[in-house]
C-alpha positions as CSV (number, residue, x, y, z in Angstrom):
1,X,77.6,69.8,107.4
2,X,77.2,73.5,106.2
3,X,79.9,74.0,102.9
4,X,82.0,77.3,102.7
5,X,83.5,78.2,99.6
6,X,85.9,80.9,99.7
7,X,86.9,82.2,96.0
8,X,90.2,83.3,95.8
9,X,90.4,85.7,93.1
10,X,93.7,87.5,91.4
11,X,95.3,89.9,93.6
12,X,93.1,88.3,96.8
13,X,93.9,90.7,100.0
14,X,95.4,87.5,101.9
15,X,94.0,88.9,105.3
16,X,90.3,89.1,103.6
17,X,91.3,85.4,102.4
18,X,92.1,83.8,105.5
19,X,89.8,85.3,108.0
20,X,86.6,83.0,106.9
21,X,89.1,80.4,106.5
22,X,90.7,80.3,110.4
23,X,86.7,81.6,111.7
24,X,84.4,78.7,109.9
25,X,87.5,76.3,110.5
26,X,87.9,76.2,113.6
27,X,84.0,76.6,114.4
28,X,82.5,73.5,116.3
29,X,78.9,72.5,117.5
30,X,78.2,71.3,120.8
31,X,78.9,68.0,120.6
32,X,82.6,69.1,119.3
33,X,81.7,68.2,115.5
34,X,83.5,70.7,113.0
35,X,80.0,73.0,111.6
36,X,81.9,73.9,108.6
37,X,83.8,72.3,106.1
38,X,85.6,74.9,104.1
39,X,86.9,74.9,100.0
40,X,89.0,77.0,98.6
41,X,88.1,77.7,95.0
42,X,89.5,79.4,92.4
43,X,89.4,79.9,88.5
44,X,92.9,79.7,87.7
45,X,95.7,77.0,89.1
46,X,97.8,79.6,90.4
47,X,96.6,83.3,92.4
48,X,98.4,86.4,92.9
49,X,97.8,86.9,96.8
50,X,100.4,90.2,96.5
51,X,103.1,88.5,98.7
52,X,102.8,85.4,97.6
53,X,101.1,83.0,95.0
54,X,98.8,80.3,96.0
55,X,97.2,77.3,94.2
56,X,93.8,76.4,95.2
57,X,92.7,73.0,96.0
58,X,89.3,73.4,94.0
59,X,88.2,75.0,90.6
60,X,85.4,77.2,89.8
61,X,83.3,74.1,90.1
62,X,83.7,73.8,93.9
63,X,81.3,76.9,94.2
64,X,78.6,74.1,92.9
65,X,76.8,72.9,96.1
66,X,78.3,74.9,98.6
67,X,75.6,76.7,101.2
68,X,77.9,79.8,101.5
69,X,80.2,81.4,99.3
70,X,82.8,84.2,100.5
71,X,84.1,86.7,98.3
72,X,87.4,88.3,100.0
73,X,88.4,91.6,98.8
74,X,91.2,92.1,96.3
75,X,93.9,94.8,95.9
76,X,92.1,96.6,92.6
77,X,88.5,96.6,93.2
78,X,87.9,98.2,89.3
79,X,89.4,95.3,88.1
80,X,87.3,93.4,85.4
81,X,85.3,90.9,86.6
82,X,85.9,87.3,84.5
83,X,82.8,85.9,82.5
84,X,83.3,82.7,84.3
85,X,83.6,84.0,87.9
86,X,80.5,85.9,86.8
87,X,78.4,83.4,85.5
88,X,79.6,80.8,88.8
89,X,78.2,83.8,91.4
90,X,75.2,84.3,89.6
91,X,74.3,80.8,88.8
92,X,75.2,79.7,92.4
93,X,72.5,82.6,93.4
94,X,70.5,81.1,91.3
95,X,70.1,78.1,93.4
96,X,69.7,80.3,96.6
97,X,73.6,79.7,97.7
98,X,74.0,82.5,100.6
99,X,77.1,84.9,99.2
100,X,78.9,87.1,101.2
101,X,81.4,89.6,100.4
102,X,84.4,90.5,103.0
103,X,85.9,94.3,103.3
104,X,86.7,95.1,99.0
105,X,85.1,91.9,98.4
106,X,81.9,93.5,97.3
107,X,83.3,95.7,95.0
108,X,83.1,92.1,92.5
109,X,80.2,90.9,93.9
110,X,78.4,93.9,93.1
111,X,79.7,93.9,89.2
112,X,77.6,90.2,89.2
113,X,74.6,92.6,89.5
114,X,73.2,90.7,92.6
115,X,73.6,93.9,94.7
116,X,71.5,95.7,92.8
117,X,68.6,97.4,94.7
118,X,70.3,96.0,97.9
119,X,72.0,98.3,101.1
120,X,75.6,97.2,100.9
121,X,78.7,98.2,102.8
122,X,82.5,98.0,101.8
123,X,85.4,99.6,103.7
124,X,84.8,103.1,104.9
125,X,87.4,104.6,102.7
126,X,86.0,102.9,99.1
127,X,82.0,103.6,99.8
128,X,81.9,106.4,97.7
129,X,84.0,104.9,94.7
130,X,81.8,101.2,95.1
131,X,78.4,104.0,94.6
132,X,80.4,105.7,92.0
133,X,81.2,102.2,90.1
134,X,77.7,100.5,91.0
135,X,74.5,103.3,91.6
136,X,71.8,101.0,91.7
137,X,73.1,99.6,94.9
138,X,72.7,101.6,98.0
139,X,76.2,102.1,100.3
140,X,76.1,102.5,103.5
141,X,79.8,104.0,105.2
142,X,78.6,103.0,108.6
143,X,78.4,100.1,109.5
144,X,80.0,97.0,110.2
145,X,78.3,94.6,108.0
146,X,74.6,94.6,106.0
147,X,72.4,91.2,105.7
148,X,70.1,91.2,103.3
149,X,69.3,87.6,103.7
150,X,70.9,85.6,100.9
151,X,73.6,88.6,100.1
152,X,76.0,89.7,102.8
153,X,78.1,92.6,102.2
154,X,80.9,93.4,105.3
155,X,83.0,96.5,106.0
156,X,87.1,96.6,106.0
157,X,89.2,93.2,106.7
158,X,88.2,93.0,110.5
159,X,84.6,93.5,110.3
160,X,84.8,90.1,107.9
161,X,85.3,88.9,111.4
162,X,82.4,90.4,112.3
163,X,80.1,89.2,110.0
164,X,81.5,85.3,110.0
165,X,80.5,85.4,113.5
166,X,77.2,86.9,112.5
167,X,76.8,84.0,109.6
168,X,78.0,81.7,112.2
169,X,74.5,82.9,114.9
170,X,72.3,82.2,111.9
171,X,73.4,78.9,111.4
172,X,73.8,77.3,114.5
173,X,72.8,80.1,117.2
174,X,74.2,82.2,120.0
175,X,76.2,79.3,122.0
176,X,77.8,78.0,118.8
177,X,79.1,81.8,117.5
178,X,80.4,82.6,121.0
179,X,82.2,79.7,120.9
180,X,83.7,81.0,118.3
181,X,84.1,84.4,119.0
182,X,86.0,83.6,122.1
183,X,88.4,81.2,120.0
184,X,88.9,84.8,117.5
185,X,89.3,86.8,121.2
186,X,86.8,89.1,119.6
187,X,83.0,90.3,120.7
188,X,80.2,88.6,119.5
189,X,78.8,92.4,118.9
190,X,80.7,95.0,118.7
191,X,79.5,98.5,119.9
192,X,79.1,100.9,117.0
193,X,80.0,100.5,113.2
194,X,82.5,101.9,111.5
195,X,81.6,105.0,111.4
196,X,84.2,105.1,114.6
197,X,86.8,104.4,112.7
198,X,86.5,107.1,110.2
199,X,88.9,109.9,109.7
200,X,86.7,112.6,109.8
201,X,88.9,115.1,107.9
202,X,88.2,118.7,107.1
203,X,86.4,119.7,104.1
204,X,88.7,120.2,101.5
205,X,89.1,124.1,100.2
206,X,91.4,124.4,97.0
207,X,95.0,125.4,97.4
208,X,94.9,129.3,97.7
209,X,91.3,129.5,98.1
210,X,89.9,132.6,99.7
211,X,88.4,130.6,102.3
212,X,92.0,129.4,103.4
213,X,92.4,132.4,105.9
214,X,88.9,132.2,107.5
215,X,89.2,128.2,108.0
216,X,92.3,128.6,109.8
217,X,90.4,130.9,111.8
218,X,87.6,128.7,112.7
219,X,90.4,126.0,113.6
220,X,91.9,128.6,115.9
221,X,88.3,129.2,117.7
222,X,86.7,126.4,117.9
223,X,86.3,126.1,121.4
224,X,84.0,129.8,121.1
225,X,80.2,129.6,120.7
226,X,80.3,131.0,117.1
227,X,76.9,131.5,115.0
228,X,76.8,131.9,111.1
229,X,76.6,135.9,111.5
230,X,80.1,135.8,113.9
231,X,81.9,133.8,110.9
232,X,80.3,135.9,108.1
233,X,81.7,138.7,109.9
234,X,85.0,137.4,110.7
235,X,85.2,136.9,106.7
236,X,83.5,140.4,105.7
237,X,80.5,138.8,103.6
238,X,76.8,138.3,104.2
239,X,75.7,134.9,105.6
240,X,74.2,134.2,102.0
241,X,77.3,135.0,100.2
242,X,79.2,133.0,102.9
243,X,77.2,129.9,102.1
244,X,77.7,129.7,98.4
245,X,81.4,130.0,98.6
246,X,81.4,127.7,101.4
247,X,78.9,125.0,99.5
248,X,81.1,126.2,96.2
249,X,84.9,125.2,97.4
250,X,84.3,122.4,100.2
251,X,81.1,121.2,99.2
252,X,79.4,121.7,102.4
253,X,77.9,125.0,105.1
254,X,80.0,126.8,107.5
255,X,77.9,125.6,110.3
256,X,78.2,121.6,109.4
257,X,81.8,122.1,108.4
258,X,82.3,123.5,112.2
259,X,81.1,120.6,113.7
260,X,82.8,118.3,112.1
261,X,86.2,119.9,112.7
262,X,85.0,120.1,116.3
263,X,84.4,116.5,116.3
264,X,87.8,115.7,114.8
265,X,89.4,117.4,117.7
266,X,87.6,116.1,120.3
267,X,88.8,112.6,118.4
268,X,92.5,114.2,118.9
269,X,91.7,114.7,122.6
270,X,89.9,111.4,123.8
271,X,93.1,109.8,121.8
272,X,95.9,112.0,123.3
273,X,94.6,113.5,126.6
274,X,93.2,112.1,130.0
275,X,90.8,114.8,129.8
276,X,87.4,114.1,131.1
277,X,84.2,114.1,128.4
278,X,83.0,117.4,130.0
279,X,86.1,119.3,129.2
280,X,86.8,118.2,126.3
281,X,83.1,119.2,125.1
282,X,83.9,122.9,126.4
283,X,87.7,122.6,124.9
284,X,85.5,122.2,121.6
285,X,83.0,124.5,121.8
286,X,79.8,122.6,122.9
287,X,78.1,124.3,125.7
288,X,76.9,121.4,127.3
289,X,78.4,117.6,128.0
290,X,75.1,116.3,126.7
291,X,75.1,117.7,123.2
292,X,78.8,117.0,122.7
293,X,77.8,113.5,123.8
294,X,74.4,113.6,121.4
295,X,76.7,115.0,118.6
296,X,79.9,112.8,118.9
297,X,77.3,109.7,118.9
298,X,75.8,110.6,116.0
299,X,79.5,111.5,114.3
300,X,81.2,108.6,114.9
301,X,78.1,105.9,116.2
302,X,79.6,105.3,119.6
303,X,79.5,107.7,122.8
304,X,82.7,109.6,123.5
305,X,83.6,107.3,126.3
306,X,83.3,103.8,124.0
307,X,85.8,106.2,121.5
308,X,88.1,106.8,123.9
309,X,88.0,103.1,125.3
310,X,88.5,101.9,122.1
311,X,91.4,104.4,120.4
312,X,93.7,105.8,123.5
């Protein structure tokens, strides 16, 4: 029977805890054997899960044999990692144990050094603090989950889900994980990553900036077919003094800045409106259906109609 150790460290994010927990549980082959038997290890007798505090039934030393360790995320992901959770990750890697991270969970896997040199993913809205924290390892805000064999790395606390199931196909095939997914009531695949799920925000200008007045503007007319002369116009500079101050104060051009605020509005609209995909495109200044759909797919990962599905 394939082991599962899931390491409860301090401040564990319960919901990252659980999820392999209920998933490999409740996982069974064919024949109705259990394909998992699951530990719960930690390296102190008592963990701060936040709402509660929970003892685990094994130390440390149940990471010793397992095929599969977990790594859930927890509520600081700077937080020190321990020498001896360290040294039990690495030396468990050592041995070719698969290790897999869930949501935060990589932000400690990663300070093991196994990441290194390895595309990883964490939740959408800590990938640029994990490549801040660990720059050897490359971060990818897409997608759902990254398997780079013996290291798995997932994205936030659902796509754990995800990549259990995933873990789940590799060990015992398709039949077996669908099982499963259906005992979750979640896909086997889901369509997109999480780039769907991504709050695609303006740009950020600083507070009284002289670009304050012209982004309002461009909010106010975005449904127009504006070119980079109409805005430098509209804000009495040349289109080369309009791109500094635009690269300068939101880190970005006026042209890319524009279609992502169209995108975020046409987010609004499949959310809040029964608006078909063709008017929304026009109500966001796209000329045609097609490139609204081209450019909302390569936004957010999933066409417009998938969004809409999935967020209304």
């Amino acid at each position: 029977m394939h082991t599962v150790a899931v390491l409860a460290l301090d401040q564990v994010i319960p919901f990252d805890l659980s999820t392999p927990i209920e998933v490999f549980s409740r996982t069974r082959l064919p024949d109705g054997r259990p394909g998992y038997q699951v530990r719960v290890c930690a390296e102190r007798d008592e963990v701060d899960a936040g709402a509660f505090t929970l003892r685990a039934p094994w130390s440390l030393e149940g990471l010793e044999g397992a095929d599969t360790i977990i790594v859930p995320g927890v509520t600081d992901p700077t937080a020190p990692l321990s020498p001896a959770v360290r040294g039990a990750l690495r030396s468990a890697a050592a041995d070719g144990t698969r290790i897999a991270s869930v949501c935060a969970g990589t932000f400690p896997l990663a300070a093991t050094g196994l990441l290194d040199g390895l595309r990883v993913t964490t939740h959408w809205r800590a990938t640029g603090l994990l490549a801040a924290l660990h720059p050897d390892t490359d971060v990818d805000p897409d997608v759902l989950y990254v398997d780079n064999g013996q290291f798995l790395t997932s994205a936030g606390a659902a796509a754990g889900m995800d990549l259990c199931l995933h873990m789940i196909r590799r060990d015992y095939g398709s039949a077996v994980a669908a099982d499963a997914a259906r005992l979750s009531v979640m896909p086997l695949e889901r369509e997109g990553g999480q780039a769907q799920f991504i709050v695609h925000d303006h740009a950020p200008a600083p507070q009284g900036s002289e670009l304050e007045p012209l982004l309002a503007w461009l909010r106010e007319n975005l449904a127009r077919d504006l070119t980079l002369a109409d805005i430098a116009a509209q804000s009495g500079t040349s289109t080369r003094t309009l791109i500094r101050r635009f690269r300068d104060q939101t880190g970005t051009t006026p042209l890319q800045w524009l279609h992502r605020a169209r995108i975020r509005q046409a987010q609004h609209l499949l959310e809040t409106t029964d608006h078909s995909v063709e008017r929304i495109g026009g109500q966001v200044g796209f000329g045609s259906a097609t490139a609204f759909r081209d450019r909302f797919k390569r936004t957010t990962g999933v066409s417009p109609q998938t969004y809409r599905r999935t967020f209304s």
